[in-house]
N, CA, C and O atoms as a MOPAC input file, in Angstrom:
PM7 MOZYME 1SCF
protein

 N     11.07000 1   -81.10000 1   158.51400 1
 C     11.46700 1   -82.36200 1   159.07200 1
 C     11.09100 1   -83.47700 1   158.10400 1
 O     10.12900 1   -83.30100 1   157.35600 1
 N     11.71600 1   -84.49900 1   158.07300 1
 C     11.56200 1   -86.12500 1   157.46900 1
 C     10.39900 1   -86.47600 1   157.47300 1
 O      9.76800 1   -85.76400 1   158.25400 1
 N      9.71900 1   -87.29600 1   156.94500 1
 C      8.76600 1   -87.92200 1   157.17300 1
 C      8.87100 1   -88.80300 1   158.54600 1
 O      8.04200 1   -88.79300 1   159.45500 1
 N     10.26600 1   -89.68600 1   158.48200 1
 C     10.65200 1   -90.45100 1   158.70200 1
 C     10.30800 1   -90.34900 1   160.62100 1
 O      9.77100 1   -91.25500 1   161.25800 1
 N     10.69700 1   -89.27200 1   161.09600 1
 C     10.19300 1   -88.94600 1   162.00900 1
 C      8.92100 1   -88.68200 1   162.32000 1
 O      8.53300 1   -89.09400 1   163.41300 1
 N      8.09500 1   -88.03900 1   161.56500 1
 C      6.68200 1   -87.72400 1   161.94800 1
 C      5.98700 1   -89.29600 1   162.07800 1
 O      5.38900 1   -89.62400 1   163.10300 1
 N      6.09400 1   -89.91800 1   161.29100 1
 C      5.15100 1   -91.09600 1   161.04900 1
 C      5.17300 1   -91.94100 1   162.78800 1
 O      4.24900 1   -92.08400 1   163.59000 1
 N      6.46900 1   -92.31900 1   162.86100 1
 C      6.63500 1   -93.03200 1   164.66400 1
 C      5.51400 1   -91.80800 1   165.79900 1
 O      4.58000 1   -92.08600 1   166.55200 1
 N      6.10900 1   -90.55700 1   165.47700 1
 C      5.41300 1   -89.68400 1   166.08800 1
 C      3.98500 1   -89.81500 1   166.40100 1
 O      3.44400 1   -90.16700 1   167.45000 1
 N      3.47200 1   -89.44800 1   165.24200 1
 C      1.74800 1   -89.54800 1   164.40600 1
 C      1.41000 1   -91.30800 1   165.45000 1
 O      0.70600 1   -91.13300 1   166.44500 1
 N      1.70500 1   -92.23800 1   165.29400 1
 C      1.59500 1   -93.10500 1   165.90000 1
 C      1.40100 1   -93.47700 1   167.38600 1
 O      0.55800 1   -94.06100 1   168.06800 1
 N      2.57700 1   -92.86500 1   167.55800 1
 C      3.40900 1   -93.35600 1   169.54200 1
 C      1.97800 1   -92.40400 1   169.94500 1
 O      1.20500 1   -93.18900 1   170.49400 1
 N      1.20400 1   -90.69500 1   169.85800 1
 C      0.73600 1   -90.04400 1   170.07100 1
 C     -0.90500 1   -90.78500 1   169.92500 1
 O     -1.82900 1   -90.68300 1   170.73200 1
 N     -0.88600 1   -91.42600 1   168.81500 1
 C     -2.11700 1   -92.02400 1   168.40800 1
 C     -2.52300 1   -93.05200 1   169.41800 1
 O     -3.57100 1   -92.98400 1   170.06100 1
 N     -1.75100 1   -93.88400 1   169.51000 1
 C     -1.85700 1   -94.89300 1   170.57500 1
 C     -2.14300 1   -94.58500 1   171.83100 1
 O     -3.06100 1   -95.08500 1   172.48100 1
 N     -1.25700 1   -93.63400 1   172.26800 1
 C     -1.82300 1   -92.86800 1   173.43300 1
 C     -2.78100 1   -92.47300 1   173.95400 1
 O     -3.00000 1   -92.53400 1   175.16400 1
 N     -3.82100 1   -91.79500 1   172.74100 1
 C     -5.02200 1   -90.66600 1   172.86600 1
 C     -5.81300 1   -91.89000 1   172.66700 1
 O     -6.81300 1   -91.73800 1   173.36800 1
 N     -5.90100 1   -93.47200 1   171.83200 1
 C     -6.85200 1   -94.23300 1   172.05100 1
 C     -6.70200 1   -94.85700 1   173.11700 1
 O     -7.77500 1   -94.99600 1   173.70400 1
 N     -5.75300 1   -95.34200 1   173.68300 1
 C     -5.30100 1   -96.13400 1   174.91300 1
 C     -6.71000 1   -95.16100 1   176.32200 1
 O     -7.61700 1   -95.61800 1   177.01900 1
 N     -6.12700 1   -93.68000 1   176.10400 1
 C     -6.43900 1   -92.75900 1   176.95900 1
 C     -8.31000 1   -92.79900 1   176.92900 1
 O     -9.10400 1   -92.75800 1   177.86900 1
 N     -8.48200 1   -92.86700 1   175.83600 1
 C    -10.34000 1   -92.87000 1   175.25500 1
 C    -10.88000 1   -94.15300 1   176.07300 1
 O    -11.58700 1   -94.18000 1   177.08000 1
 N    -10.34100 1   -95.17000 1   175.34700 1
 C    -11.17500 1   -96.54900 1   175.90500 1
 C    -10.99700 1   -96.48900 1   177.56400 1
 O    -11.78900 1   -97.04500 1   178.32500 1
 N     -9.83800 1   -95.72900 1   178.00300 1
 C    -10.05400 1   -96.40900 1   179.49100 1
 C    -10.75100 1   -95.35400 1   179.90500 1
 O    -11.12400 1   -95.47300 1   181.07200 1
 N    -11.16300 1   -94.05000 1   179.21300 1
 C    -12.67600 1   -93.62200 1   179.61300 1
 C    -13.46900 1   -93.89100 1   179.55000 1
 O    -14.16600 1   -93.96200 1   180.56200 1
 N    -13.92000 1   -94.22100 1   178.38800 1
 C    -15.16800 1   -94.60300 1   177.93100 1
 C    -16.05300 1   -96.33800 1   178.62700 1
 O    -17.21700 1   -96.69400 1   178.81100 1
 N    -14.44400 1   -97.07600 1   178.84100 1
 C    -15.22400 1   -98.22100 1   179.31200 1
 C    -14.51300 1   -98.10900 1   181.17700 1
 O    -14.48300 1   -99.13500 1   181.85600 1
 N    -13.99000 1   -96.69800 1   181.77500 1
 C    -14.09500 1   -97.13900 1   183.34100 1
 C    -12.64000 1   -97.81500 1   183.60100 1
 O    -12.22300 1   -97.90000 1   184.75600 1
 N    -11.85900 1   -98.30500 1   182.47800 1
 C    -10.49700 1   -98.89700 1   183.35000 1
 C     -9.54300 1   -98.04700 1   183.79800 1
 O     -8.99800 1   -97.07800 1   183.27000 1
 N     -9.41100 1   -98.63300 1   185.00100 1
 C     -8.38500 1   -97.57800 1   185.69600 1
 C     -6.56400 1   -97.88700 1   185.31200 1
 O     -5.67700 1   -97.36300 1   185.98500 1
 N     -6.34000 1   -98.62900 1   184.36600 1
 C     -5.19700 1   -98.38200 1   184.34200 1
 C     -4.85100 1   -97.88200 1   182.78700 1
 O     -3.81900 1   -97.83500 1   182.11800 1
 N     -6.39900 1   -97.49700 1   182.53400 1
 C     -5.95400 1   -96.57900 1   181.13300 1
 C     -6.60700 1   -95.16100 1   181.26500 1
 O     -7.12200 1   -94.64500 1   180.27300 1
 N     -6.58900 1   -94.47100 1   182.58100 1
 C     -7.62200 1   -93.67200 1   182.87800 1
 C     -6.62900 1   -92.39400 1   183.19400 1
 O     -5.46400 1   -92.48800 1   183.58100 1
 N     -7.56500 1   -90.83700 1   182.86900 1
 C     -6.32900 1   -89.76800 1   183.18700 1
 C     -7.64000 1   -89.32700 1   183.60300 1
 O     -8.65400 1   -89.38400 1   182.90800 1
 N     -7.54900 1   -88.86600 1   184.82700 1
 C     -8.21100 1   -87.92200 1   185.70400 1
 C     -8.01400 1   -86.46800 1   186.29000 1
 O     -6.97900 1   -85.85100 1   186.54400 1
 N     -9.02600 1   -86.20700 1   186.39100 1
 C     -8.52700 1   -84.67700 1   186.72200 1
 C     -9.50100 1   -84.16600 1   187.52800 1
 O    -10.60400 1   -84.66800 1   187.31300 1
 N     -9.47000 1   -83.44000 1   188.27900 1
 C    -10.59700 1   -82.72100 1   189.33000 1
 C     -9.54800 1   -81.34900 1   189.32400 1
 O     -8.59500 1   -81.11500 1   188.58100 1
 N    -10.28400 1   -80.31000 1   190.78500 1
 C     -9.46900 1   -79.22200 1   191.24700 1
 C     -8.23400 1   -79.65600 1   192.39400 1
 O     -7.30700 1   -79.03700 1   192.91800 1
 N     -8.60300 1   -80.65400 1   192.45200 1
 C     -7.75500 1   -81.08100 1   193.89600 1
 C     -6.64500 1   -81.70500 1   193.30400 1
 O     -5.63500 1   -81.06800 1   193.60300 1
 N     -6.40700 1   -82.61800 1   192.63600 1
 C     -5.19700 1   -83.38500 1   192.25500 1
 C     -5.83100 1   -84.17200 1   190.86600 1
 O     -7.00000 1   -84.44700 1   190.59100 1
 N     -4.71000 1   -84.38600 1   190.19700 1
 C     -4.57800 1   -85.00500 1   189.04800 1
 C     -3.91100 1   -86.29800 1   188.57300 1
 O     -2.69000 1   -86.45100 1   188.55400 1
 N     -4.77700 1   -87.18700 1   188.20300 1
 C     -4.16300 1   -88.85100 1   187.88300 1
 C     -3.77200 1   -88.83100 1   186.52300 1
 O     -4.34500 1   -88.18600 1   185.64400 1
 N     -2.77200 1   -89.56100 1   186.37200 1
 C     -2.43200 1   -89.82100 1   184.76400 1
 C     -1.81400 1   -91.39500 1   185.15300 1
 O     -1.09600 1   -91.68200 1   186.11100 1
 N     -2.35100 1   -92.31800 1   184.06200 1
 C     -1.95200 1   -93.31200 1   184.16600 1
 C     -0.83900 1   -93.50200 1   182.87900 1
 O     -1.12000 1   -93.18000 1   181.72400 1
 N      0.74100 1   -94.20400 1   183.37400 1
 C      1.63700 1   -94.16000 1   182.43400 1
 C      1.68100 1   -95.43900 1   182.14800 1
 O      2.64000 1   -96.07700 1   182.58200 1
 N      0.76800 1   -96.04500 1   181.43700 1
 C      0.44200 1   -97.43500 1   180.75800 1
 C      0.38600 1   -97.01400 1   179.41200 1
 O      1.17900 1   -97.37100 1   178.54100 1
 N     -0.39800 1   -96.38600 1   179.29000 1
 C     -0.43000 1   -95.39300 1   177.62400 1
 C      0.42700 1   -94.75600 1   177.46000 1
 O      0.35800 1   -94.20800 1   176.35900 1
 N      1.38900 1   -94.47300 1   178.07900 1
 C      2.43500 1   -93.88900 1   177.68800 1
 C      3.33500 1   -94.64300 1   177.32300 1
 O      3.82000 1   -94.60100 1   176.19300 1
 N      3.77900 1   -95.65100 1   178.46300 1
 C      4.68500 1   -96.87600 1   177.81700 1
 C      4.54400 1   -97.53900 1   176.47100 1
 O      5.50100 1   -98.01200 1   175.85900 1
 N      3.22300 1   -97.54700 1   176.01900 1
 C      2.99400 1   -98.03600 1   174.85900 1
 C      3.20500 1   -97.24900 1   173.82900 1
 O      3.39700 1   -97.79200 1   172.74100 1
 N      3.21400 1   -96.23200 1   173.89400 1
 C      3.05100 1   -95.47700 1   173.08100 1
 C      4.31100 1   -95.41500 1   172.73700 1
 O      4.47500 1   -95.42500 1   171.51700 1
 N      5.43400 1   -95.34300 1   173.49000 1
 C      6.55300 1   -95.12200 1   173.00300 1
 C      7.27100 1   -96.07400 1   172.46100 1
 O      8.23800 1   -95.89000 1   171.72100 1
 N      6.63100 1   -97.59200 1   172.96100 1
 C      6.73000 1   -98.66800 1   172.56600 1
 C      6.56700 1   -98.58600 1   171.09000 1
 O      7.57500 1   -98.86900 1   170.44100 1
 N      5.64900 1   -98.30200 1   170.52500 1
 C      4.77800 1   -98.63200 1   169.23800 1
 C      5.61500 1   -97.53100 1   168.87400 1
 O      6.30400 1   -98.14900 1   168.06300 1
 N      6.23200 1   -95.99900 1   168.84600 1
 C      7.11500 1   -95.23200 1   168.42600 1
 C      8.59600 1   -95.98700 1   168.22900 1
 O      9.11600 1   -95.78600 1   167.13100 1
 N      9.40600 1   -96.91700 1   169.25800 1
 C     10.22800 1   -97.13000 1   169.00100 1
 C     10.00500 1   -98.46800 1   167.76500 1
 O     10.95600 1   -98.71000 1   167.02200 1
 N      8.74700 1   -99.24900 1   167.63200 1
 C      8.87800 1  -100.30200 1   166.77400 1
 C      8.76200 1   -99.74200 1   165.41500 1
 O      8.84400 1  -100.48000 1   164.43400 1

């Protein structure tokens, strides 16, 4: 494959996994992915961005 593609990729993914960190590390819930046995939260704020920052 292109570079051309990986690089947006490498990015949109990057943004994500920090978006996903800080709203652990500092407690915000609208950057927060949770998980227990019972049910599972994913917040799609980091995701929007991410694809954001992929499409720019």
């Amino acid at each position: 494959m292109k570079k051309s593609f990986w690089v947006p990729l490498a990015a949109a993914v990057g943004t994500m996994a920090g978006l996903y960190l800080i709203g652990f590390l500092t407690d915000i819930e609208l950057f927060a992915f949770k998980w227990s046995l019972s049910y599972t939260e994913i917040s799609l704020i980091p995701i929007i961005i991410g694809l954001l920052v992929a499409l720019i």
